[in-house]
Structures are given as structure tokens and as C-alpha cells.
N, C-alpha and C positions, 0 to 999 in steps of 0.2 A: 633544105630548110626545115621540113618536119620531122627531121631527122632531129636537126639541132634540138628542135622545141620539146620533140623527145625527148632527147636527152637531157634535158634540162628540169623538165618537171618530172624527169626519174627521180635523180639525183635532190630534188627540191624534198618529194617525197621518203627518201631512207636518208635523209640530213631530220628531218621530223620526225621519223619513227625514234631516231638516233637520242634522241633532245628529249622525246616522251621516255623512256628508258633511262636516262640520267635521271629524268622529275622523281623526289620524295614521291613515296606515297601519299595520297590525297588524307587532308585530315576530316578525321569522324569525329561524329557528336560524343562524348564517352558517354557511356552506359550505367546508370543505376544501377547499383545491386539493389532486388528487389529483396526487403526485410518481414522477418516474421515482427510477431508484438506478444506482450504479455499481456493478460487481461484479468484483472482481478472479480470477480463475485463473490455478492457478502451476502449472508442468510442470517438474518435478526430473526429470533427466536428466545421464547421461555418455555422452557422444557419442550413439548410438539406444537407448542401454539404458534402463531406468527406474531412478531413483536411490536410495540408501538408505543407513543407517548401517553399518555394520558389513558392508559386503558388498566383496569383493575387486573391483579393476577395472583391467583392463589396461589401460598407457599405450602409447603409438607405440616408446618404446625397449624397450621388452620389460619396463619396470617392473611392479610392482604395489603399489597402492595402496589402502588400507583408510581410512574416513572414521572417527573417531568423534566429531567435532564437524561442523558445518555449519550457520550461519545469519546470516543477514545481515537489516539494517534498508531496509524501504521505505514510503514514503509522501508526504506533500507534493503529494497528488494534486490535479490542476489540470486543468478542460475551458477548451477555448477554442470560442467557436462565429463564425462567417464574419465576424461584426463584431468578433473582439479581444477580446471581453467574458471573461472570466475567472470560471467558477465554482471556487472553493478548499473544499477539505476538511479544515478543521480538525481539527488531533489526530487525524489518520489515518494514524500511523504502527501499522508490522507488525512483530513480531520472529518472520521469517519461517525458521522448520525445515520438513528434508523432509514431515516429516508433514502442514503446512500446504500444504494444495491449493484452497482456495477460499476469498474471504473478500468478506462486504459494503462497502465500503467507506462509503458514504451517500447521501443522497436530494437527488435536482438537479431542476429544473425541465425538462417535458417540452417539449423542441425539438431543432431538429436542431445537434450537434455537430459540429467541425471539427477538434481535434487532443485527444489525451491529452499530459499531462505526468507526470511523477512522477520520483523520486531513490530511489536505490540511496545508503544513508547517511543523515546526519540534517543536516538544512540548516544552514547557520552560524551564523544567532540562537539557535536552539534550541542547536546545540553548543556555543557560547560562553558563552549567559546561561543558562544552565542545568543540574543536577545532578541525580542519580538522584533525591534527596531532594526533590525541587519536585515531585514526580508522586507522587498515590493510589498506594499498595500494589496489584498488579496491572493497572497502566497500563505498555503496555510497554517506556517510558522512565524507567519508575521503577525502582530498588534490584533488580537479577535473580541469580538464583540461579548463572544462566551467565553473570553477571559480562562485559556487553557495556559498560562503562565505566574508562578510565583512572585508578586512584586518585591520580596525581600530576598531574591537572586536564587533560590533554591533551583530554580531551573521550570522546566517545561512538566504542565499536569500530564501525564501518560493516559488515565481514562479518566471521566468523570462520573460519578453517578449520582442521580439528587431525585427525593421523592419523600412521598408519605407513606405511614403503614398505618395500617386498621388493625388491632391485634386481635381482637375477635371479634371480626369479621359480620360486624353489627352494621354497615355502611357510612358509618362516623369516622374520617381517619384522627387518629389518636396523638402522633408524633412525623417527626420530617426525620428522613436519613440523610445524610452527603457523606459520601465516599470520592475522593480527592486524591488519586496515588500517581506519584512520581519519584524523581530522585534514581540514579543511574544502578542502586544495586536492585531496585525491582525492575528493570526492564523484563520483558517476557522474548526472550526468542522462540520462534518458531520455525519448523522445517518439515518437507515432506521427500522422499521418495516420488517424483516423479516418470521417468526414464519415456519418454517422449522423444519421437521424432517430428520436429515442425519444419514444413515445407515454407518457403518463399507466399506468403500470401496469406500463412493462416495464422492463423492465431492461437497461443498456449495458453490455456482456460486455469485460473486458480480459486480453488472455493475456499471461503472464509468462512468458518459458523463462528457464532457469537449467540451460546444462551447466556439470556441476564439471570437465570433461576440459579445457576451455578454462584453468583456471585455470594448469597446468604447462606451458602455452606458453615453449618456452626457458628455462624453470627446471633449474637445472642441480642432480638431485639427492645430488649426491655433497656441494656444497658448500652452495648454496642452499636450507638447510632452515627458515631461519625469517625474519619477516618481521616489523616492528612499527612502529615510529616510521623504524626502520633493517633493514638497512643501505639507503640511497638507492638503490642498484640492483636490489635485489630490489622492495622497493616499488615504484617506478618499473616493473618487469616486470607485478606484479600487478595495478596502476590500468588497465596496457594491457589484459592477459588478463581481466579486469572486464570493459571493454567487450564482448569478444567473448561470456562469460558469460552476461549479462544482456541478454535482450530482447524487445520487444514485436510482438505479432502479432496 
């Protein structure tokens, strides 16, 4: 009899082992890949000073100029790495003021990078096929308080700039500027040379400078005080003084 019972719960035994051996493999939780991120830093500045609203700033002719606007559109952001390959950041635009000094931009996959890209302005699909009203309330190409869109359809302001000047610097300001540019043939592209490896976990740092002293490059204040659609020559001075403006480091 213990024999039987033996052999019974032998066989009970490699009938199970049998059964575990047929079973799938047991299913896992899957696995995160863990992502790197972009991180954009913006440096407000006139000429070496630190930048602000409401604060006096002398120019090269002895002017003086007070901001009380200042902000411009960035994003469009784009890594490229050695093969060409293009990671894009959807809906990553910024309606960047002085107060804005750092921002996430989004999460990319950890390898080594080759160039940053990104626009100063808002790219021409978006400025064309689109109106405040297509964007969530507090999306920052939606409906804004600071009114960074054209009502007669011209599209989206790219920067703003709005203030007084003192022209000799008597502490009486004199006149107002506004500088107003948009329209898709001033966009400003920008790019840097990167070549970066990022790990799982860390972050790709991009610095922005932004002097506003660059912008009255050759602006003639006596006459040159405003800027929008027109006149052609001012805007044309601005698109330039942008370049000098805006850049990556």
C-alpha cells in the first residue's frame, strides 16, 4: 500500500511539473522607459544690466528708455541628433515676459544630440490656419489679456515692445515707442550646435539671451517710434536688431 501511495503522488508530482512547463510565461508589469527632457533658460538683459519693466536704461546716444511692455513668442522646438533624425515638441510654444526665466519645455528620448532649433514668433501653419479662439483658455496662443494677436487676421504679434523715452535724459519722459512685429516673413529662426549626450534622468539645459538694448540699433528716436505692419523701414530695422536680440548659448 505505500507503495501504491508512492507511486501515486510520484506521478501526481511530474504530471505538475509537466503542466508548470506547458504554462506561458507569467506576465510583467511593462517597463517605463525612463526619458530625458528639454529645459529652456532665458536671460533678460540690456546690454550687462539685468532686465526689468519699469526700470530706466540708458542708450549709446544719451537717450533714456523705460519698458512697460516686453514679450515675445518662442517655441517650435526641434533636436536634431548626428543622423538628421528630428525630435519636435509639439505645442511648445511660450508667451515669454521678463519675469519668465526658466521653463520645461518636454520629454525626448535619452541620446546624444546634435543641434537645437527653435523660432522667435509663431511658425506660418500655425499663423495662417489658426486664431486665438482654436486654443484652450490659458494655452498661450489662445484669447490673451495682452492682446499678442492681430484683429484684422494678419496673424499672431511675434514680440512686443511698448515704452517711453526721455531723449535727454532730463528725467521727464518725452514720447512713447511701440514696436509690434509679426507676419511670417519676420519670423527669427534660431539654432545652436549642441552635441550633447543626455542620460535617462537628466535634463538638456538651453540658454536663451534676450538684450532689449539691441533692439534701437539705428532706430532713429526723434522719428522712428512705432513699428507694426509698417512702416517697411522701421520693421525692416527691427527683423535685423531681432537677430542681434535673440540668442542661443
Amino acid at each position: 500500500m505505500k507503495l501504491l501511495k508512492f507511486g501515486f503522488l510520484g506521478a501526481l508530482i511530474i504530471t505538475s511539473a509537466m503542466a508548470c512547463e506547458d504554462d506561458p510565461d507569467p506576465v510583467l508589469n511593462p517597463v517605463t522607459e525612463e526619458k530625458a527632457s528639454l529645459h529652456l533658460n532665458i536671460n533678460h538683459k540690456f546690454n550687462t544690466d539685468a532686465f526689468s519693466l519699469d526700470q530706466d536704461f540708458s542708450l549709446s546716444g544719451g537717450e533714456v528708455v523705460k519698458f512697460s511692455t516686453a514679450q515675445f513668442y518662442i517655441g517650435n522646438f526641434r533636436l536634431m541628433d548626428d543622423e538628421q533624425n528630428v525630435t519636435a515638441f509639439s505645442d511648445s510654444y511660450i508667451l515669454a515676459t521678463p519675469s519668465i526665466k526658466d521653463m520645461e519645455i518636454g520629454e525626448m528620448e535619452a541620446k546624444h544630440y546634435h543641434m537645437v532649433m527653435t523660432n522667435i514668433g509663431v511658425d506660418s501653419a500655425t499663423n495662417v490656419g489658426f486664431q486665438p479662439i482654436d486654443f484652450a483658455d490659458g494655452h498661450p496662443l489662445s484669447a490673451q489679456l495682452n492682446n499678442m494677436w492681430w484683429s484684422w487676421n494678419a496673424g499672431y504679434i511675434f514680440f512686443k515692445l511698448e515704452g517711453q523715452i526721455d531723449r535727454d535724459a532730463d528725467g521727464t519722459y518725452d514720447d512713447v515707442f511701440e514696436y509690434h512685429i509679426g507676419t511670417n516673413q519676420n519670423i527669427l529662426n534660431l539654432q545652436k550646435m549642441v552635441h550633447s549626450d543626455v542620460a535617462a534622468g537628466e535634463k538638456l539645459d538651453i540658454n536663451l539671451e534676450v538684450d532689449y538694448a539691441q533692439f534701437f540699433n539705428g532706430i532713429d528716436l526723434n522719428l522712428e517710434l512705432q513699428g507694426h505692419m509698417g512702416p517697411i523701414g522701421v520693421v525692416s530695422k527691427l527683423k535685423t536688431n531681432a537677430a542681434l536680440a535673440f540668442s542661443l548659448n
